[in-house]
py3Dmol code that shows the C-alpha trace and the ligand (Angstrom):
import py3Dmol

protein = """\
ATOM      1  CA  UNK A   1      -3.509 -21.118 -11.394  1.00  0.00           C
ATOM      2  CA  UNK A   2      -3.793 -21.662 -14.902  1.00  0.00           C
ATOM      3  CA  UNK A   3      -1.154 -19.237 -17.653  1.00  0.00           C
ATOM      4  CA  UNK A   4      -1.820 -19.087 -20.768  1.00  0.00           C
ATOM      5  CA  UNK A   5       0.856 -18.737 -23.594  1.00  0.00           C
ATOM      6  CA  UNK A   6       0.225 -17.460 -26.778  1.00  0.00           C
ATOM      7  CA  UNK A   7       0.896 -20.465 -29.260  1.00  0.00           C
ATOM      8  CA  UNK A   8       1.605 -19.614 -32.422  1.00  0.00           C
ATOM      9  CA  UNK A   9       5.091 -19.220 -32.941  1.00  0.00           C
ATOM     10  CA  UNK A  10       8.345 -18.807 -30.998  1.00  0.00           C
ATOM     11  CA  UNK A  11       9.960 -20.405 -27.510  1.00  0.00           C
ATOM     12  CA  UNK A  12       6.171 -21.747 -26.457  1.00  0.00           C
ATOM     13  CA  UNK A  13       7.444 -24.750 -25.484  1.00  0.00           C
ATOM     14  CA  UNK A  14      10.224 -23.177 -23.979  1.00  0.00           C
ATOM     15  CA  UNK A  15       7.745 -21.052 -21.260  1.00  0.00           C
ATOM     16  CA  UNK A  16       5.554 -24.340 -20.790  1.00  0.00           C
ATOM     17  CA  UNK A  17       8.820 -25.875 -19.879  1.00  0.00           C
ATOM     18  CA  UNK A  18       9.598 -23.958 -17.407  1.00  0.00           C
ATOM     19  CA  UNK A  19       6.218 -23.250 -15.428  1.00  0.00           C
ATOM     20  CA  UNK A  20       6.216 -27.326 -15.341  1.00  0.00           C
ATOM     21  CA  UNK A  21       9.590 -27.507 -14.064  1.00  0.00           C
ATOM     22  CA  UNK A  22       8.942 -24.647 -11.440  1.00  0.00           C
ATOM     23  CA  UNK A  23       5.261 -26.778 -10.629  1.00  0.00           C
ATOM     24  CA  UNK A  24       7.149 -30.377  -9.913  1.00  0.00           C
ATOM     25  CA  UNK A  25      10.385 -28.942  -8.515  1.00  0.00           C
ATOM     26  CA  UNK A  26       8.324 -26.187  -6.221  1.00  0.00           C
ATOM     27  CA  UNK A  27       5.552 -27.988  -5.584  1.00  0.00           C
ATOM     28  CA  UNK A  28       3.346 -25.153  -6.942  1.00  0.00           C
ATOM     29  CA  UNK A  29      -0.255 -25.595  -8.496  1.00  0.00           C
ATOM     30  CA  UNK A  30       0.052 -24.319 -12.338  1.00  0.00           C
ATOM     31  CA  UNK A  31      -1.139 -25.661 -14.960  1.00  0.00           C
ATOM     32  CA  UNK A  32      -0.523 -24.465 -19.112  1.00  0.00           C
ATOM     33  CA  UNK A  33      -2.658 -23.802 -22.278  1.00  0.00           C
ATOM     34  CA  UNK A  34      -1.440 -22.591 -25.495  1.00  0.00           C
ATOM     35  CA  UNK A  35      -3.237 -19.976 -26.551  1.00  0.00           C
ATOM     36  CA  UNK A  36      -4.179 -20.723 -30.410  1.00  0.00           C
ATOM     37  CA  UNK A  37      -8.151 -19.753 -30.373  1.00  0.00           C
ATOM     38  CA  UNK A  38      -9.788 -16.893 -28.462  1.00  0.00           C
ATOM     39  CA  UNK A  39     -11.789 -19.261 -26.530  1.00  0.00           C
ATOM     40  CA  UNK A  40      -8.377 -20.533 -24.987  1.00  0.00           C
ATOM     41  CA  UNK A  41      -8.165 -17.556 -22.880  1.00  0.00           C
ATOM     42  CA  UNK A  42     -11.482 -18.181 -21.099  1.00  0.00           C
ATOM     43  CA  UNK A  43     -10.447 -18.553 -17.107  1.00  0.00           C
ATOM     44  CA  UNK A  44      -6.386 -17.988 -17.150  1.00  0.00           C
ATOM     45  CA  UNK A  45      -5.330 -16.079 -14.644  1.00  0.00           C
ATOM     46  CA  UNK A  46      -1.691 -14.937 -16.502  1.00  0.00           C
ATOM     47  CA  UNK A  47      -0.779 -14.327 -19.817  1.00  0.00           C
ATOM     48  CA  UNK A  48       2.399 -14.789 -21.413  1.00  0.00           C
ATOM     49  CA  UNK A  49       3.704 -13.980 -25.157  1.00  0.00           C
ATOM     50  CA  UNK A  50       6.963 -15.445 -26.101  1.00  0.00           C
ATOM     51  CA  UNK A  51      10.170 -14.637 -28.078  1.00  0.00           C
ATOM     52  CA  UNK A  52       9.936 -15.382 -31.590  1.00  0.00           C
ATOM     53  CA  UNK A  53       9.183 -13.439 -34.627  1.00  0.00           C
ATOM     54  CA  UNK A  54       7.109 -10.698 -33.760  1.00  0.00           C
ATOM     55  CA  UNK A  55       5.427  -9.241 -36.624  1.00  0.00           C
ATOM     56  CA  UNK A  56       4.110 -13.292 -37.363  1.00  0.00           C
ATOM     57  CA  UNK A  57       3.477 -13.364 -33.983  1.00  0.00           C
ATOM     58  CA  UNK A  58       1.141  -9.976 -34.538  1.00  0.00           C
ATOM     59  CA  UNK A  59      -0.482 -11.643 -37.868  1.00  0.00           C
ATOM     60  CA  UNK A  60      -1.943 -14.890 -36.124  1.00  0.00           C
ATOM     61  CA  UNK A  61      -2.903 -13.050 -32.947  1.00  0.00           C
ATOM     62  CA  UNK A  62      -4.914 -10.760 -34.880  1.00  0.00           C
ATOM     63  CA  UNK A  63      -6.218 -13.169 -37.566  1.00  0.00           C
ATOM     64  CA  UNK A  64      -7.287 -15.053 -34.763  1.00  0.00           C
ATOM     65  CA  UNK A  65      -8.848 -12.675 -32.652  1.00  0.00           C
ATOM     66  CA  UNK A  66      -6.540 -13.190 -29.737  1.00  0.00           C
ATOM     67  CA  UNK A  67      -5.006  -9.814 -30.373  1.00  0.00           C
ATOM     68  CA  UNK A  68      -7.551  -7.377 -28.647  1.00  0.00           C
ATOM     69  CA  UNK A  69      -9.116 -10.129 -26.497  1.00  0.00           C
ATOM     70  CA  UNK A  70      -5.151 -10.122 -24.247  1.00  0.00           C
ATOM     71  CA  UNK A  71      -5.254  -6.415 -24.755  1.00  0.00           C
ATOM     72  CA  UNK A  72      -8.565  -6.256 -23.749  1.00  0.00           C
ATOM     73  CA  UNK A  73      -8.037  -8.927 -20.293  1.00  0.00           C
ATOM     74  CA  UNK A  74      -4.974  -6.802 -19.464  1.00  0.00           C
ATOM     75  CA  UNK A  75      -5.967  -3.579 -19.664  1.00  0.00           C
ATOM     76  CA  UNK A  76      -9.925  -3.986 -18.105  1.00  0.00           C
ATOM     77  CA  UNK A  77      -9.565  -6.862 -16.098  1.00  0.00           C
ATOM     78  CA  UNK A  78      -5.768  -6.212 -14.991  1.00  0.00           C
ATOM     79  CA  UNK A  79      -5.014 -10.313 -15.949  1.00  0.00           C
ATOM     80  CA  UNK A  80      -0.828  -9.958 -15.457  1.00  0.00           C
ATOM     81  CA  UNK A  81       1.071 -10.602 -18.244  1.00  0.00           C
ATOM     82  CA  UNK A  82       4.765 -11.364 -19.196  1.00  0.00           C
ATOM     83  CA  UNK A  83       6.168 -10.537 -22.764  1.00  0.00           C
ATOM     84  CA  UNK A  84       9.988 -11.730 -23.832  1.00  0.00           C
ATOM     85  CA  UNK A  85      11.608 -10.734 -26.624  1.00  0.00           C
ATOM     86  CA  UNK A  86       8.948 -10.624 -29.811  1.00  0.00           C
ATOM     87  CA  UNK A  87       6.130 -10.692 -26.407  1.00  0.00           C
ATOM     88  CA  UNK A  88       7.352  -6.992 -25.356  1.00  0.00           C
ATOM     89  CA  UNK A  89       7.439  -5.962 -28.787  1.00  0.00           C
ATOM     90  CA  UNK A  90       3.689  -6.706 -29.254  1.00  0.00           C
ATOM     91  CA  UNK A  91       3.247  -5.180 -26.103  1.00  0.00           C
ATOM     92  CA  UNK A  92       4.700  -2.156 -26.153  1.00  0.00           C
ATOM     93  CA  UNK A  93       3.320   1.325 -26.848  1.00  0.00           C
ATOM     94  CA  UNK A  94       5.321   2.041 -30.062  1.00  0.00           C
ATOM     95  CA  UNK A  95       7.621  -0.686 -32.521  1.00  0.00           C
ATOM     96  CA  UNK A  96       8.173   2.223 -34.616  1.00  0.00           C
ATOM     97  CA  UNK A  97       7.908  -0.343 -37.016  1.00  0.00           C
ATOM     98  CA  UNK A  98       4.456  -0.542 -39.631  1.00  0.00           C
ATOM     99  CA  UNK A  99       4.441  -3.790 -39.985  1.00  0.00           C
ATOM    100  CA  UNK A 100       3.778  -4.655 -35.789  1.00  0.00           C
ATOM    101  CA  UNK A 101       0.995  -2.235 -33.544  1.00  0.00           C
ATOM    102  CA  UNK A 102       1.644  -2.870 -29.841  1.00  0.00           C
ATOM    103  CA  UNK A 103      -0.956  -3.549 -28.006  1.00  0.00           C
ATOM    104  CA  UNK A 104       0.215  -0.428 -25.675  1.00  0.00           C
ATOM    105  CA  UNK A 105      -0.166  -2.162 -22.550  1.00  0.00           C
ATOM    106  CA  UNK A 106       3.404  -1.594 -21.208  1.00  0.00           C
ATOM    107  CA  UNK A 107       4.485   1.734 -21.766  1.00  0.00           C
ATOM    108  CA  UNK A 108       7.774   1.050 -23.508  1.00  0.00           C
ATOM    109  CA  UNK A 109       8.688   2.570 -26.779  1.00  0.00           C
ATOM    110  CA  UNK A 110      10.873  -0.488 -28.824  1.00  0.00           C
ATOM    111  CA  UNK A 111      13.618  -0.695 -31.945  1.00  0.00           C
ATOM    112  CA  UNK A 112      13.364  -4.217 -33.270  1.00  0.00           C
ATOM    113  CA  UNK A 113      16.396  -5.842 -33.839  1.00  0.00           C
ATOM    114  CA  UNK A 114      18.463  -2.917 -32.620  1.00  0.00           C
ATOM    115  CA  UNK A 115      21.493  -5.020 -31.488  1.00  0.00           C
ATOM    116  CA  UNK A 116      21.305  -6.319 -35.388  1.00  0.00           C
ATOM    117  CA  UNK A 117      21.277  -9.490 -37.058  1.00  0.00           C
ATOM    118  CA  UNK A 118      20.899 -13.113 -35.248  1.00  0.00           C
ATOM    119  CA  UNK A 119      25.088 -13.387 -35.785  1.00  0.00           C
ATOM    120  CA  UNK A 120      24.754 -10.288 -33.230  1.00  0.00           C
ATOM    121  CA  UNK A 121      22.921 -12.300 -30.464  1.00  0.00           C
ATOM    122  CA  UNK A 122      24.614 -12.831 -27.388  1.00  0.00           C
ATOM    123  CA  UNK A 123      24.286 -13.737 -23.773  1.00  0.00           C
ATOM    124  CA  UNK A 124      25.691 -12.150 -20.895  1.00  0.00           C
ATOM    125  CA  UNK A 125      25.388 -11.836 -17.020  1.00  0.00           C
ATOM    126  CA  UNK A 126      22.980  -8.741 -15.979  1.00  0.00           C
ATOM    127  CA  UNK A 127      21.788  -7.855 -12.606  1.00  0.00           C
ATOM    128  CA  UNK A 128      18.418  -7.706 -12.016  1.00  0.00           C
ATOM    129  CA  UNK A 129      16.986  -5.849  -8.704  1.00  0.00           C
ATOM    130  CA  UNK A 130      15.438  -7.714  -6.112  1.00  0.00           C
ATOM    131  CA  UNK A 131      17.087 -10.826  -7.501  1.00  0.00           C
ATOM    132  CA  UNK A 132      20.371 -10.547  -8.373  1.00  0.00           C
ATOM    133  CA  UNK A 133      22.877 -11.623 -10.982  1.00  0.00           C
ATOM    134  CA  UNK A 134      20.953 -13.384 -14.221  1.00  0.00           C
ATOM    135  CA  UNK A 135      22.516 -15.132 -17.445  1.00  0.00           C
ATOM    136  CA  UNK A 136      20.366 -13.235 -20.236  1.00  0.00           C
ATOM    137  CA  UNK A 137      19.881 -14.915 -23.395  1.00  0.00           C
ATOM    138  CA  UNK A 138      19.192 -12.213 -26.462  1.00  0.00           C
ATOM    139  CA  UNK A 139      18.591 -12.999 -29.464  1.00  0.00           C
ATOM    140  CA  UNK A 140      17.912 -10.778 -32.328  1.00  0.00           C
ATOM    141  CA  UNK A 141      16.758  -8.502 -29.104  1.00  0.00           C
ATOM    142  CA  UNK A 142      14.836  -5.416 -29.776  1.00  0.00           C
ATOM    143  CA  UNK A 143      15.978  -1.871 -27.193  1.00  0.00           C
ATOM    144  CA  UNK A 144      13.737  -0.717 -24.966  1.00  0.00           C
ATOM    145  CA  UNK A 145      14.518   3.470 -26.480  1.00  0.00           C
ATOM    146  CA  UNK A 146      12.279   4.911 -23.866  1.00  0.00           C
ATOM    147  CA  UNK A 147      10.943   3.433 -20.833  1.00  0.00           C
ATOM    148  CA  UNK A 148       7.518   5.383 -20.226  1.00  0.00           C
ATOM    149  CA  UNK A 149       6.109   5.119 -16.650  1.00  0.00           C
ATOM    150  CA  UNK A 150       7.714   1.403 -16.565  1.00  0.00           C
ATOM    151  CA  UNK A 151      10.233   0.862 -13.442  1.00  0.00           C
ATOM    152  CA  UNK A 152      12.984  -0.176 -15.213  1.00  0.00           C
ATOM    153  CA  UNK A 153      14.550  -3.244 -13.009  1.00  0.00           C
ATOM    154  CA  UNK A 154      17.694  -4.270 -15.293  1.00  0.00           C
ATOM    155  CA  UNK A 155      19.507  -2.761 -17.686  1.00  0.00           C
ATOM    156  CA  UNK A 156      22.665  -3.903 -20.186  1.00  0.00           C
ATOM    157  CA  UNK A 157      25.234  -1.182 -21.176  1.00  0.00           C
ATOM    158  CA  UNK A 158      22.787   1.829 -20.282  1.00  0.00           C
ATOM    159  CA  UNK A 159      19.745  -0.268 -22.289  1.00  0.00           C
ATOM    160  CA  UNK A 160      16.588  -1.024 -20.259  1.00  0.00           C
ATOM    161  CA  UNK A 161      16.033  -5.090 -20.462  1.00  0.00           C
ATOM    162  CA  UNK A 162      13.666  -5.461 -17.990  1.00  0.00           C
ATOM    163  CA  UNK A 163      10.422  -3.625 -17.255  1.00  0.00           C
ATOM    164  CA  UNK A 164       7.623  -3.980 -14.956  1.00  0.00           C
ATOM    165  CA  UNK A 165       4.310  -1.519 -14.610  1.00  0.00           C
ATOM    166  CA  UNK A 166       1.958  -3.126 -12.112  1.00  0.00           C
ATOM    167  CA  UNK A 167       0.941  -6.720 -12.896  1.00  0.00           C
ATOM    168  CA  UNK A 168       2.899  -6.838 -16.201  1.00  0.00           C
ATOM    169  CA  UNK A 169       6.572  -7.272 -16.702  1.00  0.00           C
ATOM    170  CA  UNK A 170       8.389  -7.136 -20.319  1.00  0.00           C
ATOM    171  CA  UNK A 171      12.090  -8.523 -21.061  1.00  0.00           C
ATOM    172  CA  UNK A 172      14.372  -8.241 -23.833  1.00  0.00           C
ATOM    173  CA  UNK A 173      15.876 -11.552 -23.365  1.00  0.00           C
ATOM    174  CA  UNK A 174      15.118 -15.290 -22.941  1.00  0.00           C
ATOM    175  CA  UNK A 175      14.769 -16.397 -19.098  1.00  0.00           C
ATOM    176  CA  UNK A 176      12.672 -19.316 -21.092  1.00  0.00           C
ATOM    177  CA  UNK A 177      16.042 -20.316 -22.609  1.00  0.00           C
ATOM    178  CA  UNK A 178      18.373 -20.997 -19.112  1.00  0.00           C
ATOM    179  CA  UNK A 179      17.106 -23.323 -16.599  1.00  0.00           C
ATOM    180  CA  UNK A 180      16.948 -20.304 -14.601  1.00  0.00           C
ATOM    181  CA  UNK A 181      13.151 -20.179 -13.234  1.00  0.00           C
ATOM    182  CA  UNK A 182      13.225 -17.386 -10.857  1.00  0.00           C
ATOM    183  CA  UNK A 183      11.867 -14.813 -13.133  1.00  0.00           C
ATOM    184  CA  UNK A 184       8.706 -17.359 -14.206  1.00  0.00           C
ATOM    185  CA  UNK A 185       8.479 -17.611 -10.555  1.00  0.00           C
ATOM    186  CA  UNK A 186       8.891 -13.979  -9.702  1.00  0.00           C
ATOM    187  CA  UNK A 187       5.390 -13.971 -11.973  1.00  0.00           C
ATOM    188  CA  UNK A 188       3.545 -16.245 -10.865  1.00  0.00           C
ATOM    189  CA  UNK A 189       4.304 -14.466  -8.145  1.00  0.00           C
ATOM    190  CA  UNK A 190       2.764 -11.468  -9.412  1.00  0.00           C
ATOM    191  CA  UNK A 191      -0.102 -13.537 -10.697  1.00  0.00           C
ATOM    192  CA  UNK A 192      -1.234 -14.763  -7.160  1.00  0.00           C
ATOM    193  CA  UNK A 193      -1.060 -11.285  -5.711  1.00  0.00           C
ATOM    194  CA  UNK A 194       3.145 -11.983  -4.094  1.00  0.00           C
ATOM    195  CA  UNK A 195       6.730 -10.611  -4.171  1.00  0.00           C
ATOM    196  CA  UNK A 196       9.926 -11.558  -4.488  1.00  0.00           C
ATOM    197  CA  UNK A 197      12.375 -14.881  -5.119  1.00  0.00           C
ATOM    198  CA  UNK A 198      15.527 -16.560  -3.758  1.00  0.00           C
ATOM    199  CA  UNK A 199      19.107 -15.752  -5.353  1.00  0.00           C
ATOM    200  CA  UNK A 200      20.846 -18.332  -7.404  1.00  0.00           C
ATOM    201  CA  UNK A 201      22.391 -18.649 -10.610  1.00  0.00           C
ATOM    202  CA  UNK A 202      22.044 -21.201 -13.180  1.00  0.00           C
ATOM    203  CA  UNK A 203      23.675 -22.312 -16.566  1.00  0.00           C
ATOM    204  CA  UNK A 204      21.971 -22.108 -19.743  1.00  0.00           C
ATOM    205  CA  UNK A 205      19.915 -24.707 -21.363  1.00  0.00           C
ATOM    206  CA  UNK A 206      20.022 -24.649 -25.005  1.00  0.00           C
ATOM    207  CA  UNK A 207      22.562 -22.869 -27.577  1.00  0.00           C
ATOM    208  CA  UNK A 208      21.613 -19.427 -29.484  1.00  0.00           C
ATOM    209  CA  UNK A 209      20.443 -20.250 -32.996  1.00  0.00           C
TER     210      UNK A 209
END
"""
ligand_1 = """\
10
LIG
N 13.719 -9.833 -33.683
C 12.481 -10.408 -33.274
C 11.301 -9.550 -33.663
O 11.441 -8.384 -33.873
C 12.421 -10.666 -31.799
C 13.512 -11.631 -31.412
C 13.144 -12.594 -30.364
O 12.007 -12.685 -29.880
N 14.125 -13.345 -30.027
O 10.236 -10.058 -33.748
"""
view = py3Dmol.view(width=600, height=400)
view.addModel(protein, "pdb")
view.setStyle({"model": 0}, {"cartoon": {"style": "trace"}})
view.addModel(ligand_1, "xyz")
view.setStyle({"model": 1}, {"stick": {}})
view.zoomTo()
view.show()
């Protein structure tokens, strides 16, 4: 299957990363494009849109026409989708911010930065159903304020962090910054039509910056 992640700006590497990791140490067929032309979405069967800074993240996409062509495959054509960080941001129903439109496929509404500055980033152990105990990395993480129709399958303090609604799943944190790869494997999952992942825990692979 081939995923395509948005390439702009933000942990891309990061996401390719891991889907290679979970390819050679799973023995699973995926293969990566960066996403930097509309044309680049022609024939992948997931999309993903990293952490980073959303509202550049929102410029390019839309300069470049990529913008409604994901909304578009996601919404008509059901192509799943994964959004972390600055990813559910642009994906959400409402930023409540002017400066970012989500593309309103997952039916969060979002506060950027509501944890506050990038000294306030932190990481901490959640517990996320159907898998268990994760080490989430957020930085400069936005809140999910209301969750919509989403099932809400982790929260921090109270907080939604992780959302799904059908084929598309939205995160406040970084799984792209752990060597944890059971949630890129819990969608890939989703992507060919599956369920669910082993347990396991895993330490972090880069600092917070
Ligand atoms: N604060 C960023 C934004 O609003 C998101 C942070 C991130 O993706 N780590 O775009």
């Amino acid at each position: 299957m081939k995923i395509g992640i948005i390439g702009f700006q933000g942990d891309v590497e990061e996401h390719v990363d891991m889907f290679m990791n979970i390819s050679t140490e799973k023995n699973r067929d995926v293969s990566l494009v960066k996403i930097r032309r509309k044309e680049d979405l022609k024939g992948v069967s997931g999309i993903v849109i990293p952490g980073g800074e959303s509202t550049t993240i929102y410029k390019l996409t839309k300069e470049y026409e990529i913008y409604d062509e994901v909304k578009r495959m996601v919404l008509e054509n059901d192509v799943p989708f994964m959004g972390t960080c600055a990813g559910l941001i642009l994906s959400s129903s409402d930023t409540a911010d002017e400066r970012v439109t989500g593309m309103g496929i997952l039916d969060v509404e979002i506060n950027r930065n509501a944890y506050g500055r990038q000294a306030q980033s932190f990481i901490k152990d959640i517990n996320i159903e159907g898998m268990g105990k994760f080490t989430a990395v957020f930085i400069r993480a936005p809140i999910i304020r209301d969750p919509g129709s989403c099932k809400v399958m982790a929260y921090d303090v109270g907080n939604p962090v992780m959302v799904r609604s059908g084929k598309r799943i939205g995160l406040t944190f970084h799984p792209e910054l752990t060597h944890d790869l059971r949630i890129h494997e819990y969608f890939l999952n989703i992507v060919e039509g599956g369920g669910s992942v082993s347990n396991g825990s895993y330490e972090i692979k880069v600092g917070v910056s």
